[in-house]
DSSP file (Angstrom, degrees, kcal/mol; ACC not computed):
  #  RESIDUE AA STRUCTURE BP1 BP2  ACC     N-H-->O    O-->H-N    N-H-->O    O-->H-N    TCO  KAPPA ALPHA  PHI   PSI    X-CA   Y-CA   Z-CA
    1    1 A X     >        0   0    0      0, 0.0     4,-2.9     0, 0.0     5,-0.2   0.000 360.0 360.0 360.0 -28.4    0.0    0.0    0.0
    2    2 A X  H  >  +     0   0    0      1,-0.2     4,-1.3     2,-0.2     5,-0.4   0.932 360.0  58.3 -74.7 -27.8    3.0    2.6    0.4
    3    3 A X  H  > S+     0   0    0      1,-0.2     4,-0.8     2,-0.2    -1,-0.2   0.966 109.4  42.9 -47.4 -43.1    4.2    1.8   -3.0
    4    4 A X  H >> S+     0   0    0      1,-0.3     3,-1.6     2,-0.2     4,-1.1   0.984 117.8  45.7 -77.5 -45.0    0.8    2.9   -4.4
    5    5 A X  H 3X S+     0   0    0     -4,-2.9     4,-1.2     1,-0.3    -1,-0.3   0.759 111.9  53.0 -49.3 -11.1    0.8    5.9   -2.0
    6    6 A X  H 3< S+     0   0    0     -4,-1.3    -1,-0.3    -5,-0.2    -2,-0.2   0.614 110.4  43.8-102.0 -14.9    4.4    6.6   -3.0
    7    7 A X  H XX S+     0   0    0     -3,-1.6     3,-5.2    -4,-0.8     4,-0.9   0.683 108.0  73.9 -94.0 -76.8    3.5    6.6   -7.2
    8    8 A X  H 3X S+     0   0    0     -4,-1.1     4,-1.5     1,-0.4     3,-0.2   0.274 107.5  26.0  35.1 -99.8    0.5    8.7   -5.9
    9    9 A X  H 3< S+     0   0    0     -4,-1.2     4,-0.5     1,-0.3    -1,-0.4   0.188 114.9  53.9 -81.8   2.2    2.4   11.3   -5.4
   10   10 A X  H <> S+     0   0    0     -3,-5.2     4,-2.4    -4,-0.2    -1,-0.3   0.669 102.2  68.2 -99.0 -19.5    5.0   11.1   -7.4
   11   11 A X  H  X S+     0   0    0     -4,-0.9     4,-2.6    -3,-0.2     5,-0.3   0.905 101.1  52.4 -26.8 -65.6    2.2   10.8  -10.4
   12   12 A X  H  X S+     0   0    0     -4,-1.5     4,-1.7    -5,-0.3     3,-0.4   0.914 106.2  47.3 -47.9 -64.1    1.1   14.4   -9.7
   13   13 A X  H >> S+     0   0    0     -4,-0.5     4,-1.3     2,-0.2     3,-0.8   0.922 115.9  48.8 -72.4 -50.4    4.2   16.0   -9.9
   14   14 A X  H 3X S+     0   0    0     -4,-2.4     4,-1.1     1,-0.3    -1,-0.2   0.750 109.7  48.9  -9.0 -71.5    4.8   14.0  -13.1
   15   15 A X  H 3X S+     0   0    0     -4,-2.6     4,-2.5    -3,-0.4    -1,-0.3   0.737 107.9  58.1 -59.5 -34.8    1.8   14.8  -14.6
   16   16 A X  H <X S+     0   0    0     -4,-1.7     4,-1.7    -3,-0.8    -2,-0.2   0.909 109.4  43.0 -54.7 -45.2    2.4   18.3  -13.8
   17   17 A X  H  X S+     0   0    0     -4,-1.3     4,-1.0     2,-0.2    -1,-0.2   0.667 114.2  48.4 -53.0 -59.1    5.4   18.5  -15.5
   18   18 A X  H  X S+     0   0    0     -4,-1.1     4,-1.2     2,-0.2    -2,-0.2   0.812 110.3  49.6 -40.3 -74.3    4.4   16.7  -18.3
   19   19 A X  H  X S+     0   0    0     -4,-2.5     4,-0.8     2,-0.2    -2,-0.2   0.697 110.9  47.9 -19.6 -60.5    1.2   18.6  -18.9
   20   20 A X  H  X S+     0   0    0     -4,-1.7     4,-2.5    -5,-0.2     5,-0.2   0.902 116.4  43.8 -77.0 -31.7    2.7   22.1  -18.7
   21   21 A X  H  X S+     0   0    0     -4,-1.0     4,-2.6     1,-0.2    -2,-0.2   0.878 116.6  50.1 -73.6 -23.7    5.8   21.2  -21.2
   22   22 A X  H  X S+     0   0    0     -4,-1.2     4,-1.5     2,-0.2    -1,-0.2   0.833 112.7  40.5 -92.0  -9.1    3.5   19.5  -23.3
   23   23 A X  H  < S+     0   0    0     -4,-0.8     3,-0.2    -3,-0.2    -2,-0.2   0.933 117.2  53.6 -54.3 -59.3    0.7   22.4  -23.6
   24   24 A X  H >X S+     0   0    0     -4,-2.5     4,-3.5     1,-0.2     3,-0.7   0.781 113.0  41.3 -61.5 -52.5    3.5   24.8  -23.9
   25   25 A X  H 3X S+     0   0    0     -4,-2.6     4,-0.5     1,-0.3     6,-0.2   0.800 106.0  55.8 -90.0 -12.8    5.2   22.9  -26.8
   26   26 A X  H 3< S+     0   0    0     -4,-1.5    -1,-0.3    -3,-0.2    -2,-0.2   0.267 121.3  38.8 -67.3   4.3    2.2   21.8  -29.1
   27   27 A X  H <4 S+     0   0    0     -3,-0.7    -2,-0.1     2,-0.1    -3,-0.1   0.472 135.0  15.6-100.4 -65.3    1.5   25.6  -29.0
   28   28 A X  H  < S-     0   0    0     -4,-3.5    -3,-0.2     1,-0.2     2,-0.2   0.789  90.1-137.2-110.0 -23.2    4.7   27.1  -29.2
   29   29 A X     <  +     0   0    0     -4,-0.5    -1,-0.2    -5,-0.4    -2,-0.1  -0.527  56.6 123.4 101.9-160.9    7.6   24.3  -30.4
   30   30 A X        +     0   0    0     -2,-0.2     5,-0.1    -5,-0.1    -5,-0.1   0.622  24.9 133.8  89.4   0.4   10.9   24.3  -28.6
   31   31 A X  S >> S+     0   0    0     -6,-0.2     3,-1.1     1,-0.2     4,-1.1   0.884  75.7  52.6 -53.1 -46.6   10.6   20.5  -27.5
   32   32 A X  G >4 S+     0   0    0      1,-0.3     3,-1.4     2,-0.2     2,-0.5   0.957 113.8  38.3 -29.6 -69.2   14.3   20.3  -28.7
   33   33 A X  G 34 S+     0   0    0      1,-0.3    -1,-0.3     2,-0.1    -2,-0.2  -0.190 117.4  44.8 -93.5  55.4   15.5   22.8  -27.0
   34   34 A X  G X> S+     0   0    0     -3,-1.1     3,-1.9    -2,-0.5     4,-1.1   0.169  83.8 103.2 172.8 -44.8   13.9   22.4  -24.1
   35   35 A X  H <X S+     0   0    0     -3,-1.4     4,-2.7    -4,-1.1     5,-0.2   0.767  82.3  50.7 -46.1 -45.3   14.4   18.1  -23.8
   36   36 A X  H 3> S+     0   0    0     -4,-0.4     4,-0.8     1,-0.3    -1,-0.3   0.674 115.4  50.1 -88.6  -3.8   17.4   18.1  -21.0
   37   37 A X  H <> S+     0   0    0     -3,-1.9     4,-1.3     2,-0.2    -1,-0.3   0.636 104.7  49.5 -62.0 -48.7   15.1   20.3  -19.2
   38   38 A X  H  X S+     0   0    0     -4,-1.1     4,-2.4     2,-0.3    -2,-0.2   0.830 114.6  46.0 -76.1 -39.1   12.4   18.6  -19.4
   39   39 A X  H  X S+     0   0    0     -4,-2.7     4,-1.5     1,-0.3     5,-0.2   0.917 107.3  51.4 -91.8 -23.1   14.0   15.6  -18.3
   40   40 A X  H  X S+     0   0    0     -4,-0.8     4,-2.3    -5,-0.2     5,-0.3   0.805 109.1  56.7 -79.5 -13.5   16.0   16.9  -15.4
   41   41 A X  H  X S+     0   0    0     -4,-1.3     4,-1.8     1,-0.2     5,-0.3   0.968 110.7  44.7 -88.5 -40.4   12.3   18.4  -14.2
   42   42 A X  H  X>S+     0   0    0     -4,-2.4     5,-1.7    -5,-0.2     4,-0.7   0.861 107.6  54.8 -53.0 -28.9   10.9   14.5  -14.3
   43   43 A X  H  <5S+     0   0    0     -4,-1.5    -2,-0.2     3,-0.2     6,-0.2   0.928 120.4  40.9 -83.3 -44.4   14.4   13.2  -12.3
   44   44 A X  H  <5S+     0   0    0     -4,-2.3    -2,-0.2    -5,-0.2    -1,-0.2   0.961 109.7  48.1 -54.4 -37.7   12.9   16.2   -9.6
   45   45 A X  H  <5S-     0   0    0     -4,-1.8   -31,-0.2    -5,-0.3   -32,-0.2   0.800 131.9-107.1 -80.6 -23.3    9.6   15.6   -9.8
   46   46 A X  T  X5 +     0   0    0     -4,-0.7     4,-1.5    -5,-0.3    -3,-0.2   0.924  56.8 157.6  77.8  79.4   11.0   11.6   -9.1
   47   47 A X  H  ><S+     0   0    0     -5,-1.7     4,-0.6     2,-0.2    -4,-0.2   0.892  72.0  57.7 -63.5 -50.5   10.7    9.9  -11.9
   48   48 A X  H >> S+     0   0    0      2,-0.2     3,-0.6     1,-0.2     4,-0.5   0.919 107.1  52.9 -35.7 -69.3   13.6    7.3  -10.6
   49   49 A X  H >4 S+     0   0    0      1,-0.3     3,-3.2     2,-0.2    -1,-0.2   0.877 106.5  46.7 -13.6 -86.8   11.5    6.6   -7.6
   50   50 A X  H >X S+     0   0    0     -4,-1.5     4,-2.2     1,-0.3     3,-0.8   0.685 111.5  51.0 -45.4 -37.5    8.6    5.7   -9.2
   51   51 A X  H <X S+     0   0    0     -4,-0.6     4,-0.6    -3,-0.6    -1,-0.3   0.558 112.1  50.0-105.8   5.5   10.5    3.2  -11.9
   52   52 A X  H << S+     0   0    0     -3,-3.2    -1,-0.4    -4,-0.5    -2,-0.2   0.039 112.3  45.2-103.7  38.8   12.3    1.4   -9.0
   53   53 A X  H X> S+     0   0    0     -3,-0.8     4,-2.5    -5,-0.2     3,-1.6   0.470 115.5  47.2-118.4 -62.5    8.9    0.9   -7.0
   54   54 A X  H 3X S+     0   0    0     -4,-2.2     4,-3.1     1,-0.3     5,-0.2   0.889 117.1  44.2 -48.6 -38.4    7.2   -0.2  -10.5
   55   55 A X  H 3X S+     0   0    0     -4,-0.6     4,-1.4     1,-0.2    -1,-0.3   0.864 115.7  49.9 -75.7 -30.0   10.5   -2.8  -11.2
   56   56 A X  H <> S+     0   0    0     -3,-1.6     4,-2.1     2,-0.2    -1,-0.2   0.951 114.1  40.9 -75.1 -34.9   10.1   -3.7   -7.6
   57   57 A X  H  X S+     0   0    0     -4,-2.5     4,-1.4     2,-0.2     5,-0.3   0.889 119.1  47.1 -63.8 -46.0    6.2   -4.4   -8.0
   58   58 A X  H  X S+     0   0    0     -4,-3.1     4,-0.6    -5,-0.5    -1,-0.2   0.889 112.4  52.0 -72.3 -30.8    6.7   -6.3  -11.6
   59   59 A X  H  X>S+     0   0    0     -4,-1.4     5,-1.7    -5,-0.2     4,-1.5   0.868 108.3  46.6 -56.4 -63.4    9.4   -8.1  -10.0
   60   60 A X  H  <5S+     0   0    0     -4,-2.1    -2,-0.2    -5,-0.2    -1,-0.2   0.695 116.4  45.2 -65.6 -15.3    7.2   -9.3   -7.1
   61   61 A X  H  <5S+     0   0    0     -4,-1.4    -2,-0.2     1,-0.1    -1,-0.2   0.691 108.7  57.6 -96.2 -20.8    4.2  -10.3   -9.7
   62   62 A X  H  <5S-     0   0    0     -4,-0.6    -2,-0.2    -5,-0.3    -3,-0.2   0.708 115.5-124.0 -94.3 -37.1    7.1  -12.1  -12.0
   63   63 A X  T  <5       0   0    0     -4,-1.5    -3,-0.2    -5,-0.1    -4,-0.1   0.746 360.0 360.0  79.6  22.6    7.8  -14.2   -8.5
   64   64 A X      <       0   0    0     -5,-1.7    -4,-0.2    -6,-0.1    -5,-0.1   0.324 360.0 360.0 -78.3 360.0   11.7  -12.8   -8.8
């Protein structure tokens, strides 16, 4: 149950992230230059997190 609570919330910030860069660049362009941005604001928002709770979960469903 903490995993879920812990993608929760790291979901929001994701999405947030996500959301505004992607509004912003169907609009305006700039995804290029923008990209290393974009990704270091997902590694904040804790993107990492999230993909070693999902590998830990798929791992535990796998029987690893």
């Amino acid at each position: 149950m903490e995993d879920n609570n812990t993608l929760a919330l790291i979901n929001t910030d994701v999405t947030s992230v996500t959301a505004t860069n992607f509004s912003k660049w169907v609009t305006e362009g700039g995804a290029e230059a923008e990209w290393e941005s974009h990704l270091s604001a997902l590694q904040n928002a804790g993107m990492p997190e999230a993909i070693e709770v999902i590998q830990k979960q798929y791992e535990d469903y796998k029987g690893n």
